[in-house]
N, C-alpha and C positions, 0 to 999 in steps of 0.2 A: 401546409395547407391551413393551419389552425393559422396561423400568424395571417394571412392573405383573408381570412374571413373575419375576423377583427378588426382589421386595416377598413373593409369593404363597408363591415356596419358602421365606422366612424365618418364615411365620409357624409358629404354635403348632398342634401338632394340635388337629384338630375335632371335635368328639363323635364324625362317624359315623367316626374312625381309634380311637378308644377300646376297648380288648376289652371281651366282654361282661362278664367281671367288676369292671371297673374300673367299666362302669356302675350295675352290684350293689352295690360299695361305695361312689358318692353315693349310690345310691338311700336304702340303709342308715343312713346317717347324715342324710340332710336327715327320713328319716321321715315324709313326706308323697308324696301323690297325685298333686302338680304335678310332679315330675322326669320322671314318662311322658308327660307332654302336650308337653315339648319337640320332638321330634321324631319323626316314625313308626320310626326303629328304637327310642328311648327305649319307645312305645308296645311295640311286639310284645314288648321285651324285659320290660320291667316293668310290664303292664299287670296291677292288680288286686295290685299285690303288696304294696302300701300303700296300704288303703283306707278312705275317709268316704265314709258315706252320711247323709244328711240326709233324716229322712221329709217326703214333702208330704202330697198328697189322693188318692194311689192310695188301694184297699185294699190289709190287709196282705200278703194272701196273693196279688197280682199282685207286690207288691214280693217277697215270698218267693222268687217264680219266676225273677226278676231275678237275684236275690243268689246263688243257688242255682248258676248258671252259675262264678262265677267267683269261689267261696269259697273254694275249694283250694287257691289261690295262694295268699293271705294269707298274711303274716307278720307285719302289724302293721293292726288293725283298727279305726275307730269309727263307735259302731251306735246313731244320733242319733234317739229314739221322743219325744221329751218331750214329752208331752200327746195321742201319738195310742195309736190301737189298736196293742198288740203283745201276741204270743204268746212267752214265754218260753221255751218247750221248742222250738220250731221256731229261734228265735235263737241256742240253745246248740247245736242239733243242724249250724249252720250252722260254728261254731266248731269240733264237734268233726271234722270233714270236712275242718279247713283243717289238717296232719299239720306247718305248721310256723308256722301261729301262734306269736307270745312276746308280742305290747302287744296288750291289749283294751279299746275303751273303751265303755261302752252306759250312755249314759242316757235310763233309763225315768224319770224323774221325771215327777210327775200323769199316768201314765198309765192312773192306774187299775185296776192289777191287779191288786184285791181280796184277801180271803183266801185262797190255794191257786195266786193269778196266779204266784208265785215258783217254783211249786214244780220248774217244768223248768230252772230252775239247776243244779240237782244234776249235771245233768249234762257240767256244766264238768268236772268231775272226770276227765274221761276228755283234755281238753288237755290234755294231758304236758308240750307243751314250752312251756307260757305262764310267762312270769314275772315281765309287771306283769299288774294288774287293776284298774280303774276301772271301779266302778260305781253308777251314780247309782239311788236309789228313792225319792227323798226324795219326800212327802207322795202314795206310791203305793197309800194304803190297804190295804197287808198284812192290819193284824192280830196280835191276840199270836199267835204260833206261825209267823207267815209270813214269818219268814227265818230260819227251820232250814234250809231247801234251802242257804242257805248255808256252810253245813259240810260239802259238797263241797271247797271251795277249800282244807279241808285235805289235800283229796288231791292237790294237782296236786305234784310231788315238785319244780317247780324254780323256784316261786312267789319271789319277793322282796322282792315292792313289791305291798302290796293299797289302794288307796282305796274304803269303802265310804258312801257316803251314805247313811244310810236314816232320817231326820229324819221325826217327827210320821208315825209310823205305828203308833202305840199300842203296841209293840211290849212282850212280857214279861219276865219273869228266862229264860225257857226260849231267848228270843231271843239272848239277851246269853250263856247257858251254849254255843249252838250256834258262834254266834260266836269265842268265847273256846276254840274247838279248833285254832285256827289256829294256837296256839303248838307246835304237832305239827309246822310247815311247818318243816323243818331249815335252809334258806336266807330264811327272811324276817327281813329288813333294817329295813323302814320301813312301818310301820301304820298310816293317816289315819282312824278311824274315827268318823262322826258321828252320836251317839245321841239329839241334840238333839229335848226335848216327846217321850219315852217314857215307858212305866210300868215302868221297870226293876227300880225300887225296892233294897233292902238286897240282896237274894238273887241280884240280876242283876250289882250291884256287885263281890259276891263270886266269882260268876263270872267277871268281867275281870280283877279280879286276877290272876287262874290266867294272864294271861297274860305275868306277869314267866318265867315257866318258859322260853320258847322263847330258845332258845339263844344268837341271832345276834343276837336286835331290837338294834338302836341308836336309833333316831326312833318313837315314839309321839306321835299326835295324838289323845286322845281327849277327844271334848263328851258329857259325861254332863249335863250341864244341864236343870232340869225334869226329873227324873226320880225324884222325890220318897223321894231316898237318903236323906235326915235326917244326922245325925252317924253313928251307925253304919255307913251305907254311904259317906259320905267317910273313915271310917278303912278302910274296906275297901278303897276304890280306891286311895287312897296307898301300900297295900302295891305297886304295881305298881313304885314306884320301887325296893324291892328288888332288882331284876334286875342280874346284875352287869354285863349288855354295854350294855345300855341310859347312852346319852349324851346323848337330847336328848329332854324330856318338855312337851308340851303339855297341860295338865289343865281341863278345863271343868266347873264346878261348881256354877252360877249357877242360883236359882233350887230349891235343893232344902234352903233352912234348915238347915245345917251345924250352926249353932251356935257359940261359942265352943271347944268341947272341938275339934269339927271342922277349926276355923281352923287352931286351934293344932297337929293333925297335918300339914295342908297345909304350916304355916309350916317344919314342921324339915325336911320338903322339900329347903330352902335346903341343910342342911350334908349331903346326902349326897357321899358323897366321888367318886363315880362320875359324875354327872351334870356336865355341863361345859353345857346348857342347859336352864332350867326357865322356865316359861309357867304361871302361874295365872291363871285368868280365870274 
């Protein structure tokens, strides 16, 4: 017994001798939902405060009810719809109730959300304190005009890191002009943008460009591909390599008949003096 009480004083403290901030900072850094499920003080302390939902066969608006309870907590979020019923504006409104949100992630993809389904994005703008964003739309039937709501996200003032998916959703230049406001975001870093099977055309090109202007980008990933630029509009996106903070460029361009003349803007790509990584594809 003596030998077992010895053993016991030597060891290492145990979660529940932990303050609570110490369990805030694993919690913080693993970024996931399973550190609460350790034990019931892990639970009371950080329940909900890193959270994944995964839709099943409720409807949405019983899941709503769910969510609704325990949105506030958040501080880092993902909000899993891909191929069910979701309401846009009720999922933003969930966000913007959570006063210390900063990681979002929601993918809609095949959800379905028709023309005008986007339109309660906008209301991201009012998360202040987000500063990634992942969002999936891909093949969600927008329509051209149906991702201007996302030119909210130039308002969020401490944005950093945006991924947006929005693949084969017919999308037009006016899509690509809303878009391209993001370079207003005075801390954004890194842009993952996928425009792949749109109808963006020259005029939509020329709007991304505009986004060499934002200040800080370093990492650009943009798939313009199918998107039936011609040469004119690949001379128009390679102006983005202009940018002077910009260090690492991923260019998608496949599928929209370049041309020769094209190429060969693409090609001097190579000697910009700034970029220290380039991706043609």
């Amino acid at each position: 017994i003596f030998f077992r009480f010895t053993n016991f004083r030597r060891m290492p403290p145990s979660l529940m001798d932990l303050p609570a901030d110490a369990l805030h900072y694993i919690d913080d850094y693993l970024r996931s939902p399973l550190f609460s499920h350790v034990c019931h003080r892990a639970w009371m302390e950080l329940q909900g405060k890193h959270f994944n939902h995964h839709a099943r066969t409720l409807p949405f608006d019983q899941k709503l009810t769910t969510l609704k309870h325990i949105a506030v907590g958040w501080h880092t979020v993902c909000l899993d719809f891909a191929g069910k019923e979701a309401k846009t504006e009720e999922l933003a409104e969930l966000c913007v109730h959570a006063p210390s949100l900063h990681s979002l992630q929601m993918n809609l993809q095949k959800s379905q959300l028709g023309r005008g389904g986007a339109e309660g994005l906008n209301k991201l703008q009012f998360c202040y304190a987000l500063r990634t964003v992942h969002l999936n739309l891909c093949r969600a039937n927008l329509g051209e005009g149906g991702a201007k709501p996302l030119k909210a996200l130039s308002e969020c003032p401490n944005l950093h890191t945006v991924h947006l998916n929005l693949r084969a959703n017919r999308l037009g230049a006016g899509d690509a002009a809303a878009i391209a406001t993001l370079r207003h975001v005075p801390y954004l870093h890194t842009l993952h943008l996928d425009m792949f099977n749109n109808q963006c055309g020259v005029r939509g090109a020329q709007a991304l460009a505009h986004l060499k202007a934002a200040p800080l980008l370093r990492n650009l990933h943009l798939d313009m591909s199918c998107n039936a630029l011609g040469t004119e509009g690949a001379q128009a996106i390679a102006a983005v390599a202009e940018s002077s903070s910009l260090q690492a460029l991923h260019l998608g361009l496949s599928g929209n008949q370049i041309g020769p003349q094209g190429t060969r803007e693409l090609m001097a790509l190579r000697s910009a003096p700034h970029l220290r990584g380039l991706r043609l594809f």
